[in-house]
N, C-alpha and C positions, 0 to 999 in steps of 0.2 A: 656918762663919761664925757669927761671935756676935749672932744674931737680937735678942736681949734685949737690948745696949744701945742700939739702934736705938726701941726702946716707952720703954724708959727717959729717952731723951732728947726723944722727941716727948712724954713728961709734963711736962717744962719750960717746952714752948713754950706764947708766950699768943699763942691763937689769936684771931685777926677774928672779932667775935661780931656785924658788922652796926654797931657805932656807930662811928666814929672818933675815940675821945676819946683813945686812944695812938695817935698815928699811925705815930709811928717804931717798932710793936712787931715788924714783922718785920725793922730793924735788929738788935735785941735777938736775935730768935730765929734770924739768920742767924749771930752771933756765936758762939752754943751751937752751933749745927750746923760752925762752924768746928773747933771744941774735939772734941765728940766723934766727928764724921765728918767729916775732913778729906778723905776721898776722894773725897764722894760731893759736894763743896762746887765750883764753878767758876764762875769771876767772871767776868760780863759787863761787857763797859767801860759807864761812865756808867747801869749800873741795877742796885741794890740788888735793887728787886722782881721782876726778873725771874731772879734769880742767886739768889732765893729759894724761888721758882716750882720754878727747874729743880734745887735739890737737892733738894726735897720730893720732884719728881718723883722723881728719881734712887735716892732710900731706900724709897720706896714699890716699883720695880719690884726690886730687890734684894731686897726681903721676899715679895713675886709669887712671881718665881721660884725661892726657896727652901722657901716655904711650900706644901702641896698645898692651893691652893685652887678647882681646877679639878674637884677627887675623881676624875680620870682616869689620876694618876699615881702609883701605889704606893712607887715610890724615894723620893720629894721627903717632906719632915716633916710629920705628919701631923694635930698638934696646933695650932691657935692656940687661946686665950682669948677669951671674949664680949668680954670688957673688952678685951683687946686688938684684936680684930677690930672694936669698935666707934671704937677710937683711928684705925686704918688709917681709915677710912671722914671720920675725921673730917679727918685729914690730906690728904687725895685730895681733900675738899670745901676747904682750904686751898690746897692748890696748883691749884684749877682757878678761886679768886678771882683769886691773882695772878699766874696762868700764862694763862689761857685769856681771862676776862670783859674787861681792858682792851685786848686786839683786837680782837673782837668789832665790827661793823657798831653804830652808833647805832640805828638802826631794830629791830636784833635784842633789843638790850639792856630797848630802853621797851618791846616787844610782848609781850616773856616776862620784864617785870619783874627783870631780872636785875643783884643787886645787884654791886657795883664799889667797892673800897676805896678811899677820898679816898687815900691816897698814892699811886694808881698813877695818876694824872688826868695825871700829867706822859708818859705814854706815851701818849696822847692826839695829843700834838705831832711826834712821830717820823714819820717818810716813813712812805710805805705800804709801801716795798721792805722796812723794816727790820720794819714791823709784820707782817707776811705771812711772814718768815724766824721772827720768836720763835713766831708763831704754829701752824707749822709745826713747830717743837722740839716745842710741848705738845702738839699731838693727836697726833705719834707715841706720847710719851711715855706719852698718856691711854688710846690706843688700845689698848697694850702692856698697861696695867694692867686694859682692860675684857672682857681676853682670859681672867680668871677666872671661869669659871661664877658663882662664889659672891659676887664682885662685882658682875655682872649683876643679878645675883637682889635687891640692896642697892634697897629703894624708896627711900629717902631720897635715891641718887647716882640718883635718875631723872629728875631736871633737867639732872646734869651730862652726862648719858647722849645728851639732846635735843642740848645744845651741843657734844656731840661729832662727831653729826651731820649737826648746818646745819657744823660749821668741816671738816669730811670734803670735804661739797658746794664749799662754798662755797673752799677751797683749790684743788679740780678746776678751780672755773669761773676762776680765776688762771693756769691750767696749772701749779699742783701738784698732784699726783697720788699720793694715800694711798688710793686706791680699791679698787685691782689688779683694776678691774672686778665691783667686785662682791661679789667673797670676801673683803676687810678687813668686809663688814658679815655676812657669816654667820660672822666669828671674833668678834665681838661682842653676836650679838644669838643665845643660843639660842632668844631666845623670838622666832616668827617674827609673830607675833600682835601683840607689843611695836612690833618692828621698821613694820611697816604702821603703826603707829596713829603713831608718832611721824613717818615721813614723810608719811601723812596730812596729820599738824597742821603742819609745818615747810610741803607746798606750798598749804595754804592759809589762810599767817600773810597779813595784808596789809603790802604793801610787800615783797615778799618779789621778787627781780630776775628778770627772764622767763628766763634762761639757766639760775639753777636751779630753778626752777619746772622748765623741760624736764628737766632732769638727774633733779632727782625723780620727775618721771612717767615717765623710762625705768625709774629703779630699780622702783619699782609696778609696771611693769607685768613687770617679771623676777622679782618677788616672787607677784607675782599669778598666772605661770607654774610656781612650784615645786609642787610637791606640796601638795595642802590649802589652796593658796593663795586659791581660792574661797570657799570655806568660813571662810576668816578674815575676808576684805571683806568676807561677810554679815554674821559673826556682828559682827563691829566697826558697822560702821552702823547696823545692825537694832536695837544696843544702845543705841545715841546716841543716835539717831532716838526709841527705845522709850521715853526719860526727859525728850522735851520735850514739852509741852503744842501742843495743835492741829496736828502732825504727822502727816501721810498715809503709810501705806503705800503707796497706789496711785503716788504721789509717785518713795516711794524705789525702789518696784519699778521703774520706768523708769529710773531714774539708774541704778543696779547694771545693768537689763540693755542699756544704752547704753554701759556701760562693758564691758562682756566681749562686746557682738555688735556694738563701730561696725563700720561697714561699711569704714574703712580699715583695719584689720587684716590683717594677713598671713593667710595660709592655716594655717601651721602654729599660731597664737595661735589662732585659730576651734577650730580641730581639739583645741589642747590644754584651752581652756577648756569646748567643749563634752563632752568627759568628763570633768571634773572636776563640771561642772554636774549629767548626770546621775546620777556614782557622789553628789555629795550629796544626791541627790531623792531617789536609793535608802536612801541612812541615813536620811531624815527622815519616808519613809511609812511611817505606824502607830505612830509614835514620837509618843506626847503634844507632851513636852516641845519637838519640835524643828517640830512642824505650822505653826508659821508663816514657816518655810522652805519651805513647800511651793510656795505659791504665787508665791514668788518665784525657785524653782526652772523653774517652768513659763512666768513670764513673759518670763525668759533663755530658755527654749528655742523656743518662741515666735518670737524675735526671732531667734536663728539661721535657722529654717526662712523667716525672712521674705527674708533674704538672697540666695539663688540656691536651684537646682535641688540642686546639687551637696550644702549642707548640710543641707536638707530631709529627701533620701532618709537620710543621715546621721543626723540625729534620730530617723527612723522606724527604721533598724536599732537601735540604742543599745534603743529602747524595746521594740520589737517581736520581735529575733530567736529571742526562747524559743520564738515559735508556731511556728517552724521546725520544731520538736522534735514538733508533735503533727502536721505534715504528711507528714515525710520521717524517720521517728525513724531514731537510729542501731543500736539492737536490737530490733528485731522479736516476740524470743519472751515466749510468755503468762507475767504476773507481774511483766513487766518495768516498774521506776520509771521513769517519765515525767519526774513532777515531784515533790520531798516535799512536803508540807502546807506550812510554812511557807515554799518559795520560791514554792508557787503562789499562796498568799494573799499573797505580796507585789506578786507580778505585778498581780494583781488591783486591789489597792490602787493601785499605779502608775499602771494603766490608767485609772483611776477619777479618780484627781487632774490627769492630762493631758486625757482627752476627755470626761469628762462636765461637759455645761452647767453652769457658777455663774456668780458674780457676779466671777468673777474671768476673765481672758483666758483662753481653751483651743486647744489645740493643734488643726488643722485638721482634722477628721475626714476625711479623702478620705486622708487615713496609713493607713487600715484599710481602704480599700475593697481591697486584695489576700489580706485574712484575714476578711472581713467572715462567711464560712461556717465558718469557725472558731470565730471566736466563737458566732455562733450556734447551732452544734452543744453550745459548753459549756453556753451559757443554758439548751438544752434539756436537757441533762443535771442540771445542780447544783440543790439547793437551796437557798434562804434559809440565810444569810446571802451567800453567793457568790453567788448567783442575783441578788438586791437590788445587788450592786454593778456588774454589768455591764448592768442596765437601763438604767438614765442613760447608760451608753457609747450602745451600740445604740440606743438613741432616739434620743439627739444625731445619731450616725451616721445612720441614714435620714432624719431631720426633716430634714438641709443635702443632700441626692442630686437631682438634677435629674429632672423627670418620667420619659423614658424611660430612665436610668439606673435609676430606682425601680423601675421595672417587670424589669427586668431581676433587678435584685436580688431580686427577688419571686419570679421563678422560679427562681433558682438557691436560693433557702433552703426552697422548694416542693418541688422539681420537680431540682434538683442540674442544671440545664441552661447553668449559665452557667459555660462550661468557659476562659475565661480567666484566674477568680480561681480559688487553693489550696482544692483541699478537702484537709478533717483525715482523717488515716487511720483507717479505717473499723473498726481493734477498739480503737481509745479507749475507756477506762470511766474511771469515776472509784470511787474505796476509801475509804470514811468510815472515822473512827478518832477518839477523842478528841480529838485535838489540831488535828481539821480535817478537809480531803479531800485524797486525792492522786492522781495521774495514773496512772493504768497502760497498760500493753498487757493485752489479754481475752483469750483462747482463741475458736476460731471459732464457739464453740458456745454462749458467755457473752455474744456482744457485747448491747448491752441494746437491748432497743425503744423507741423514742422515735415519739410521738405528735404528728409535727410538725405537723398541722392543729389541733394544742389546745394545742400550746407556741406555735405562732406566734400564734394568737387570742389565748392569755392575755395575752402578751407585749403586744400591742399595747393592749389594755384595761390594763395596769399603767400603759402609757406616762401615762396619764390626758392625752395630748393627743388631742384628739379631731378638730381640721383634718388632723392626720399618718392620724389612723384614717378618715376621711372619703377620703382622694386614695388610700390601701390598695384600698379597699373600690371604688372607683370601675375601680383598676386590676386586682382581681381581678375585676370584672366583665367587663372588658375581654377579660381574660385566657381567660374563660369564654366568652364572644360567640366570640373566634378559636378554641378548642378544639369548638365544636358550630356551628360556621358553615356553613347548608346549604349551601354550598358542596360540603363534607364531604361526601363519599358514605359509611356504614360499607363498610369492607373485605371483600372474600370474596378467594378464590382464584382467580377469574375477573378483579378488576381488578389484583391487587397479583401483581407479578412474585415470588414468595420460594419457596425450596427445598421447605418443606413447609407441614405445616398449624400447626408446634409453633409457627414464627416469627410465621403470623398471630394464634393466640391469644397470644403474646406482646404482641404490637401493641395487639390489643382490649384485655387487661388493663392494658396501661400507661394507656391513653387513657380507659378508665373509670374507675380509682385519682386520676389527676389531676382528672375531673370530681369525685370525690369528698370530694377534700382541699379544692377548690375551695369546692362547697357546703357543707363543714361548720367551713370558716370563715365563709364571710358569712354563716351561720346563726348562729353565737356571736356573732359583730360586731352583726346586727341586734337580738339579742337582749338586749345591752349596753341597760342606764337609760340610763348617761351619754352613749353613742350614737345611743339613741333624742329626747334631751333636743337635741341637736344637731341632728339632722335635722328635728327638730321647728322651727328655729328660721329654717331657709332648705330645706324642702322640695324647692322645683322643683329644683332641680338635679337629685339623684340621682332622683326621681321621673321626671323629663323624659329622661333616658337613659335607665333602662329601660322606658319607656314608648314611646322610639323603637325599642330592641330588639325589643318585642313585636309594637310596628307589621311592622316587617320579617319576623318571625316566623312572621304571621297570612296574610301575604301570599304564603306559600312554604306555609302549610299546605291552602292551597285547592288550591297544584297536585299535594299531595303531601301524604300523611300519615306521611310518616318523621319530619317533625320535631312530632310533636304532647308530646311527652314534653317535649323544651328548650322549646314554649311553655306549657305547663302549670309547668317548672321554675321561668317567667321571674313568669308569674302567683302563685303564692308568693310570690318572692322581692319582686313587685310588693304585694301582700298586707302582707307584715310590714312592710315601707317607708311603708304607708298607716297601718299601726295607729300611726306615731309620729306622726302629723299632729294636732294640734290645730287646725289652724286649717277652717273649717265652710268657706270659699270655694275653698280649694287642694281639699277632701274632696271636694266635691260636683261640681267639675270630673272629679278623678278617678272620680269613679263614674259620671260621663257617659261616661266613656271606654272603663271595664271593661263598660258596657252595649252601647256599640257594639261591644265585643268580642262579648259576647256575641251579637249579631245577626250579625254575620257567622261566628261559628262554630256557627251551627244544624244544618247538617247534619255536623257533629261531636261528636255523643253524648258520647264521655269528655270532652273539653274546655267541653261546655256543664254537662256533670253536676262538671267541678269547680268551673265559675265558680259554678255554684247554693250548692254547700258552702262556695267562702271569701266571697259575700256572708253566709250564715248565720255564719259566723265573724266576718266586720266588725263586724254589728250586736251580738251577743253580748259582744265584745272592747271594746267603746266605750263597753258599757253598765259591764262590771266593771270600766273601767280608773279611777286614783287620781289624784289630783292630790299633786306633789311641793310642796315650801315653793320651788322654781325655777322651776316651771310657775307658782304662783301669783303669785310676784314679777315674770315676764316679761307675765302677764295683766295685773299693774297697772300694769306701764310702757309696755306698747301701748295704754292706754285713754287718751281724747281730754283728758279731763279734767287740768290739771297739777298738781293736790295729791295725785292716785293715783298719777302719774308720780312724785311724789316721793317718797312711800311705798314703792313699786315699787324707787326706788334705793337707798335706806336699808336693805331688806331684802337687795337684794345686796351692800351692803356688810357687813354682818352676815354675812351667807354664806358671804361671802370671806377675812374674815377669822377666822370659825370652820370654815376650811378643808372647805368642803362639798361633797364629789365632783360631783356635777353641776354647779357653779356653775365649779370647777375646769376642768371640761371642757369645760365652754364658754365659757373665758375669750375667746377671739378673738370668737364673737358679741358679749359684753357690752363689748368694747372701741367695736368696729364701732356699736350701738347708744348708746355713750356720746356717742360723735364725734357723732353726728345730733342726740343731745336736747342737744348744747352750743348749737343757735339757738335754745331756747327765752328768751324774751324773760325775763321775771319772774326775780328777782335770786334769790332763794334754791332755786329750780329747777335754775338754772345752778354756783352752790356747789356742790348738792349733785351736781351730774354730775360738778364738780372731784373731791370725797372720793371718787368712787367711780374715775376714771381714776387717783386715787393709792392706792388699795388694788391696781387690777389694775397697777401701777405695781411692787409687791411679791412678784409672781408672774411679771410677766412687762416686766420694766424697755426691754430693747433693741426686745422688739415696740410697745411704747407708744410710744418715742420715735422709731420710725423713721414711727410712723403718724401721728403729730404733726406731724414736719416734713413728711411726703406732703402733707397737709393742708396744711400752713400754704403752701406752694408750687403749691397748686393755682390757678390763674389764671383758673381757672374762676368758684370758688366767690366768695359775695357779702364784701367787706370786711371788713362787721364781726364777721363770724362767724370771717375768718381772723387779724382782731387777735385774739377770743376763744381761739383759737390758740394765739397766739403769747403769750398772757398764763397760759395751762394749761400750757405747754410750760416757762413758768422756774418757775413753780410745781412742777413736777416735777421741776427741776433742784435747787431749793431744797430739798427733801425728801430728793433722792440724795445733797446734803452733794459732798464728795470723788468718789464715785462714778462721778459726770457726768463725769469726766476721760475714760472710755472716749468717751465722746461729744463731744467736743469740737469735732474736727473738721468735724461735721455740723449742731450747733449755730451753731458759728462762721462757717460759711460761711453757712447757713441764714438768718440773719439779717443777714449783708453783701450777700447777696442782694437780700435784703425792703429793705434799706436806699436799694436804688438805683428799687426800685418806681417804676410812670408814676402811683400812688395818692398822696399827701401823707401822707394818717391811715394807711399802712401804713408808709409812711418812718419818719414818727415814732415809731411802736409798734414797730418794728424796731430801732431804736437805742435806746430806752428797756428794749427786752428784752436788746439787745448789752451794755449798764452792767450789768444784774445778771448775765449770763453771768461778766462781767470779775468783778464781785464774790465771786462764788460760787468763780469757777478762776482768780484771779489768775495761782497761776505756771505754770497749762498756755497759757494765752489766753496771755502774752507771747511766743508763738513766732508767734504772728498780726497782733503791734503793729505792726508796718508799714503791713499791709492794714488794719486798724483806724483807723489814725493817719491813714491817705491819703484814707477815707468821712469821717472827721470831718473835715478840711480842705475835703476837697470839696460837705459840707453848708453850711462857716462859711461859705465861698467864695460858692455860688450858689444856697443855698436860700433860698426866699420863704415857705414854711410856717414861722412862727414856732415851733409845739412841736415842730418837728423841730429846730431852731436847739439848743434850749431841750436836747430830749435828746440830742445831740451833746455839750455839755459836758459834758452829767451823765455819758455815758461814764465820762471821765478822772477825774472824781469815784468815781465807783464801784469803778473800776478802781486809784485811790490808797486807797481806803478797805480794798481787800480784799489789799494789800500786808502782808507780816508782818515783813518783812527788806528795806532797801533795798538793803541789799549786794546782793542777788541781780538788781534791774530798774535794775542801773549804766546799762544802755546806753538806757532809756527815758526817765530823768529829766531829761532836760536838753530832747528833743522836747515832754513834758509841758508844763513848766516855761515854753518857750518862746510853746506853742499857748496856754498861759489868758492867758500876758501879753499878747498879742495880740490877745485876746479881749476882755480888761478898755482896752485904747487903741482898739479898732474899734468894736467892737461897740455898737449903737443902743439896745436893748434889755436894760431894767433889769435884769428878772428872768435875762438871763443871763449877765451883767456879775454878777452875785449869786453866780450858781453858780459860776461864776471864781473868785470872790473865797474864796467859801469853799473851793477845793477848793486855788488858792494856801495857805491857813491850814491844810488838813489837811496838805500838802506839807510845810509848816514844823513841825508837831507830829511830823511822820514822821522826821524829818530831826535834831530835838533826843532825839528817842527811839533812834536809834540812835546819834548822840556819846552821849548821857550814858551808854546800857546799853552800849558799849565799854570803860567803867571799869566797871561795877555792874552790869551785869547778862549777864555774859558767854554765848557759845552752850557752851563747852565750860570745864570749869574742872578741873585736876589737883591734888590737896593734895600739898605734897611735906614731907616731916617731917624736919627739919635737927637731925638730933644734936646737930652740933656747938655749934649754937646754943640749942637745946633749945627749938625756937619752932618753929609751921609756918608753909609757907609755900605761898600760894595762887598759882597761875600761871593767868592767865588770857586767852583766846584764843579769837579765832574762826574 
């Protein structure tokens, strides 16, 4: 086949450059094509331009298929020319003006700009039976030619590439059918990244017909199913997203994972989306470049486990099944690899982006409670750097465990007693090596010792939470009490039924070892600053239980001197508990107490001769002990005076934000005592209590705000202190930016709450707080506009407190103010729209006939900003670079 006079004769033609000042030029250039390629030439009755279209087509696919431009077939010719391959390209954009553009939908044409030769305006007028058949010539024809790799690959025919197919869809939604389900678009699109983004943009052009709109969401979501196909929605969105101004992640992260975990999906989409989910979590932990996939990986997963029982456990095997391996290994003998270095430090990492607390969603921690002594056996094992990443897990993990759950956990990481969760097999070690640690199996002679009464103590002082080290320390007391409970008789071989004496000294030894692990934790716990700084701050508690133990104690030692040792134990540990007390009224109580101890154990010599020694230790200890910069700062915000109180806060806020262990540690006190100094009367008192619940706002954002709404809900508490509330609570919201989305729904009801208050001044400050909520979360709050919409009608309706009137409109004011996109609140504007005019004809009252007025005016600002930025100022914009014209051209779309 003679390829070359096919270039030769498309260098004759004068091609459509975009003017129409030769109209008749593809008369002319059909003429030529008569002449030289009469084969390839076949006349349409009554149309020039379409008999133009289709020999274009026709010589375009005859050089296709002779040329290899697929690089997949070594027979076919292997050579074309730049110059020529740029001619093809330009000819393809030739026959898809006046083959493909004048059938084409009206609406398709203005929304992607797509130009249309004045001579072809007369195909315009033709039925739509006739439009739909020419139509149907050219996308075969198109689709034929889009089947070359090196075609595809052409950015310039990447318009024509769009319009190939919306006319693919849009022929289906006719019942013609070029789809073949599917596989007409993986012979066209090797790039499968291309593919998404283009029917992205196609289903959401506006005006775009609900029949393909569904069509296209089937394809997406058969796209979305292939291989990698996750990873492509990220990385396409994440990009988009990542190049417009005021753009939330927390935003997108929900849309993505609302779209691979709705909950009417099939079982098999769940299943195959959630491993795609987590093989991409796996490529992107520890990987720089790919870290902001991480947490959009976890919030998809997240959302699956939120879904049933069934994909839950599912999530936790995906994540978890490695610890399988250090439970049940499948070789046993010494030397044997566990794990290498680099899959355990992935693990790790994994572990680390899933369940340890941040500022971003995490995965449930109750997934671990059946490896929960696995872990902890590694903790006790590894070193910093490994050690540092499974703190955060393990913290998280016990800080969310219900009390006698905790307890339990207590003893199974003590005491190996809780035999319904996996313990790790027992010659685990771990092999340092430059590149890391790795797992092995030990020899029975190697296994290493591990000093769990000093891994567990450190462990918990790392945690620097000091409430979680508080309810430990309470429960390992507990733990103590049942272990020495005179109850307890010690063992002989006259009470305990056992074979011989080996089994009772076994007995004795276990139950001494456990008193022993016991007290040499809560001797490290109390000996903790940051723990003693806490105790110092709410005393009675732990004072007041062991103070009842000992009661109980002293009460058994008069009939009986077996237990004088467990009350001498208890008096220590009563002892170190007192050295944390600063305050002289809790001290002096206590030492009335330890006196009356001591009066009733007079005729007990050891126990009177030790109470003599830890009073000379009290005094001694009280004399050398320091004053901390936290100590001194909580003495000047307990003093009566409020200019030292506000000294007092300024210091902790400084504290806090120079990250100062004690101040750390006892962030739940200084929340607790913020709350309180918030009814101080005096104005800049109160500010300064603000700055400092927003410093502790940055340590610890969901305990602030869930202790905010407690408060503001207390029905208890006096009015104005709970408007104070509720005016610290959007101040906080204000400050979290985006963030506040995790709380939405607790703010949001929180305050539809307050709004229906029997108070007036709380109605109103309710609804005044409800407008900046709207402001601040615009498009999370529109899932609430109903319930929103239904208080403000029913304040306009039958409220008599004027400033509650007043902030009822300001609402929708607020709530149109903090809109970015109307497109997106379609379904609210017209309710808006409706309530202010209704507003501005009823309403008695100027000032909120005002607010109407204006927030009608912001409506209309809103309303010309998105007409005018639908020409100028588009959400999405594609350059497409037209050889043939030698001009670009801007497609724009939202």
């Amino acid at each position: 086949m003679n390829i070359q006079k096919y270039f030769c004769c498309f260098e004759d033609l004068k091609l459509w450059t975009g003017n129409d000042k030769n109209v008749d030029s593809h008369e002319e250039n059909l003429q030529k094509l008569r002449k030289t390629l009469p084969d390839d030439v076949h006349d349409t009755e009554n149309s020039s331009t379409f008999t133009y279209a289709s020999s274009l087509f026709e010589s375009v696919i005859r050089i296709v298929t002779n040329f290899n431009l697929d690089t997949l077939d070594e027979s076919k010719e292997q050579l074309i020319s730049v110059n020529n391959f740029n001619l093809l390209i330009k000819i393809i954009q030739e026959a898809v003006y006046y083959g493909i553009n004048p059938y084409l939908p009206e609406f398709f044409v203005l929304k992607m700009q797509i130009s249309v030769p004045k001579s072809t305006k007369v195909e315009s007028k033709l039925s739509e039976e006739v439009k739909l058949e020419r139509l149907k010539h050219s996308t075969s024809a198109l689709k034929i030619i889009f089947s070359a790799k090196r075609i595809q690959a052409c950015s310039s025919l990447e318009i024509s590439l769009i319009e190939l197919l919306y006319c693919l869809f849009h022929l289906e939604s006719k019942g013609i059918s070029l789809l073949d389900k599917g596989a007409a678009l993986k012979g066209i699109y090797a790039n499968s990244m291309l593919l998404c983004h283009q029917l992205m943009l196609l289903k959401g052009l506006p005006g775009m017909p609900k029949d393909i709109c569904l069509m296209l969401h089937k394809a997406l979501l058969i796209q979305l199913m292939e291989k990698g196909g996750f990873e492509i929605l990220a990385r396409l969105l994440m990009t988009q997203a990542g190049g417009k101004k005021g753009s939330s992640e927390w935003q997108l992260y929900e849309i993505i994972s609302n779209i691979v975990a709705f909950k009417g999906h099939k079982k098999d989409f769940h299943e195959n989306m959630l491993c795609q989910v987590t093989d991409f979590l796996k490529s992107c932990v520890g990987v720089p470049d790919l870290k902001s996939f991480v947490p959009l990986c976890v919030t998809c997963l997240m959302k699956f486990a939120s879904l049933n029982e069934e994909l839950e456990k599912k999530v936790a095997e995906k994540l978890l099944l490695w610890l399988e391996k250090l439970i049940e290994p499948e070789e046993t003998l010494a030397g044997t690899i566990l794990m290498s270095e680099t899959d355990f430090n992935d693990e790790l990492l994994l572990l680390n982006s899933c369940f340890s607390k941040s500022t971003i969603n995490v995965l449930p921690s109750k997934m671990l409670l059946p490896y929960y002594k696995v872990l902890f056996k590694l903790h006790f094992l590894l070193e910093d750097p490994q050690k540092s990443i499974l703190t955060p897990i393990l913290t998280n993990f016990i800080n969310n465990r219900e009390s006698s759950e905790l307890k339990s956990i207590i003893k199974g990481i003590l005491f190996d007693e809780d035999e319904q969760r996996k313990a790790p097999f027992d010659r685990i070690s771990v092999k340092k090596s430059s590149e890391g640690v790795s797992l092995i199996i030990c020899a029975q002679d190697e296994v290493p010792y591990v000093d769990i009464a000093s891994n567990f103590s450190q462990f918990l002082i790392s945690s620097k939470n000091m409430l979680l080290v508080n309810d430990v320390f309470i429960h390992l007391l507990e733990i103590l009490g049942a272990e020495i409970s005179i109850n307890e008789k010690n063992p002989s071989k006259g009470d305990l039924l056992f074979e011989d004496d080996t089994e009772i000294g076994q007995l004795l030894s276990s139950k001494f070892m456990k008193r022993l692990v016991l007290i040499e934790v809560l001797q490290t716990l109390i000996n903790c600053k940051q723990f003693q700084a806490h105790i110092n701050n709410d005393p009675r508690k732990l004072l007041n239980f062991v103070k009842e133990m000992l009661s109980n104690e002293m009460k058994n030692v008069k009939k009986s001197t077996e237990n004088q040792e467990i009350t001498m134990l208890l008096l220590t540990i009563f002892k170190e508990l007192l050295n944390c007390v600063r305050n002289k009224q809790i001290e002096a109580e206590m030492m009335k107490f330890l006196k009356e101890i001591e009066r009733s154990a007079h005729s007990n010599p050891e126990i009177t001769s030790h109470l003599s020694a830890l009073f000379s230790d009290l005094g001694l200890e009280k004399k050398n002990s320091t004053e901390s910069q936290y100590q001194a700062a909580m003495e000047l915000l307990n003093s009566p005076e409020v200019y030292l109180k506000v000294y007092g806060i300024q210091n902790f806020i400084k504290l806090i934000n120079e990250k100062d262990a004690e101040a750390i540690a006892n962030k739940h006190i200084l929340l607790v005592l913020a709350l309180k100094n918030l009814k101080i009367e005096e104005s800049y008192a109160y500010l300064n209590v603000i700055r400092l619940i927003l410093a502790l706002t940055n340590i610890m954002e969901s305990e602030v705000i869930e202790a905010l709404i407690a408060e503001f809900e207390n029905n208890e508490l006096d009015v104005d202190f709970r408007m104070k509330i509720g005016e610290t609570t959007v101040k906080i919201a204000e400050a979290l930016g985006p963030i506040t989305y995790k709380y939405r729904k607790e703010l949001v009801n929180c305050f539809l709450r307050g709004a229906t208050s029997e108070k007036p001044e709380l109605r109103a400050s309710s609804l005044s707080n409800m407008g900046s909520i709207c402001r601040i979360l615009t498009y999370q709050v529109a899932n609430f506009f109903q319930e929103i919409l239904l208080i403000i009608h029913q304040t306009l309706q039958t409220e008599t407190f004027l400033p509650a009137r007043r902030s009822a409109v300001m609402i929708l004011s607020d709530f149109l103010k903090g809109m970015q996109k109307l497109i997106d609140y379609q379904e609210c504007l017209l309710p808006i729209y409706r309530t202010l005019k209704y507003v501005l004809q009823t309403e008695t009252d100027e000032v909120t006939r005002i607010h109407a007025a204006l927030s009608i005016e912001t409506l209309n600002e809103k309303v010309k900003e998105m007409l005018v930025g639908e020409f100028f100022h588009p959400e999405i914009q594609i350059n497409v670079k037209n050889v043939a014209e030698k001009k670009q051209i801007d497609v724009k779309y939202k």
